[in-house]
N, C-alpha and C positions, 0 to 999 in steps of 0.2 A: 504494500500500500504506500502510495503518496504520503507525502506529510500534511498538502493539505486534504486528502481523503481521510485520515486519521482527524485530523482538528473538525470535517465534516460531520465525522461518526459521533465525536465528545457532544459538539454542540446538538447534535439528536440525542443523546445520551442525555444530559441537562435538560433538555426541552421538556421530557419526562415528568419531570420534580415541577410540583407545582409550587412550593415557596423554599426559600432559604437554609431552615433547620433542612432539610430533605436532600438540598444541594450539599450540604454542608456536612453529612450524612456520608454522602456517595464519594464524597473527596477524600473523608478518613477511610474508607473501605478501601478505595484507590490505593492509599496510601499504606495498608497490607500487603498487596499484589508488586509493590515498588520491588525490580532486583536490588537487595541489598547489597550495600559495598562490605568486601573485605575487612573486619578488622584491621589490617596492618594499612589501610588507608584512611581510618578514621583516625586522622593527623591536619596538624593544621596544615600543611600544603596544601588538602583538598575541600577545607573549608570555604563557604562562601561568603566571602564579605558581603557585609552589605545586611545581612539576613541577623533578625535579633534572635530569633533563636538557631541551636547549630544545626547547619547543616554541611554534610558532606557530600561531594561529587565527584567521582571518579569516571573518565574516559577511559578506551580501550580501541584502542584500533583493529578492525579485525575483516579479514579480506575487502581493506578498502572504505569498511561501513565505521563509523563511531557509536560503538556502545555504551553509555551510561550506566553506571549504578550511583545510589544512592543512598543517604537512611538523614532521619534528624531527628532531636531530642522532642520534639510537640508534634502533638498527630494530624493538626492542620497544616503543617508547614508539609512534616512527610505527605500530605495529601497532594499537597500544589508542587512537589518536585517529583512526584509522582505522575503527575497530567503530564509534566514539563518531558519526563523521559520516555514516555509512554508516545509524544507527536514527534521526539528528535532522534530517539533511536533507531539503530538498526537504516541511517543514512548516511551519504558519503557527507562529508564534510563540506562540500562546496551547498548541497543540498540544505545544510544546516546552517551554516553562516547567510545563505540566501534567506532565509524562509522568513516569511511575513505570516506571523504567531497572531491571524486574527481571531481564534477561538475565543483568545484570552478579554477580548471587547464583547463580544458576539452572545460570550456566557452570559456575561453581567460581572466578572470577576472584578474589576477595578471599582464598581459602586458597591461592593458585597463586601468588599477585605478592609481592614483596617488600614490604615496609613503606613504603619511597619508593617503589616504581612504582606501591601501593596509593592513598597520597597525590595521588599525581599524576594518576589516572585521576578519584580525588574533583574534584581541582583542576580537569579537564577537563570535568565534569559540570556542574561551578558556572559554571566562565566560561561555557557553552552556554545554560546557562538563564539567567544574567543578561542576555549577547546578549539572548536572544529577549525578556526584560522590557524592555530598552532599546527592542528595536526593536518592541514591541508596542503603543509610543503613535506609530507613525508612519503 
């Protein structure tokens, strides 16, 4: 699948829930399913700034595609780096540093989230696509 067939399916996914608590729901459930990262990369290298609670992110390159894992200490933030790896993974790199992350409008995310977990989902958007520039000259 596309990344944006993938942000297509969330935003049908969402559409479902008919208010907030429900959305809000389906993002920690999300955020079960997240591939956990490694122990030995729960370090701050692979922290994200930016985000008030911690979270971790680790890339992987792998024939070409950039894999994501991830985990964080609050089960709403793992929920939203969960969406985050759930539309970026398993893409080349040029596909990720391109990609125009409209889901993230489309949900209601940015009217829904706090000021910091707004921050932090930006935070998580940026470190993906610089991953993917990092890892696009390799």
């Amino acid at each position: 699948m596309t990344i944006n067939e993938i942000q297509d399916e969330l935003i049908e996914d969402f559409s479902f829930y008919g208010d907030w608590m429900e959305k809000y729901e389906y993002i920690i459930q999300l955020g079960k399913e997240v591939p956990l990262i490694d122990e030995q990369y729960k370090i701050d290298q692979f922290i994200i700034k930016g985000c008030q609670s911690k979270v971790w992110l680790f890339p992987e390159l792998v024939d070409g595609k950039i894999n994501f894992k991830a985990d964080s200490d609050a089960i709403i933030t793992k929920g939203l780096v969960s969406l985050m790896v759930k539309v970026l993974s398993g893409h080349t790199a040029k596909e990720i540093a391109d990609a125009d992350l409209y889901f993230i409008d489309q949900i209601g995310l940015k009217e829904h989230l706090s000021p910091t977990r707004a921050n932090g989902l930006l935070a998580m958007v940026k470190q993906m696509k610089l991953y993917a520039i990092a890892l696009q000259s390799r």
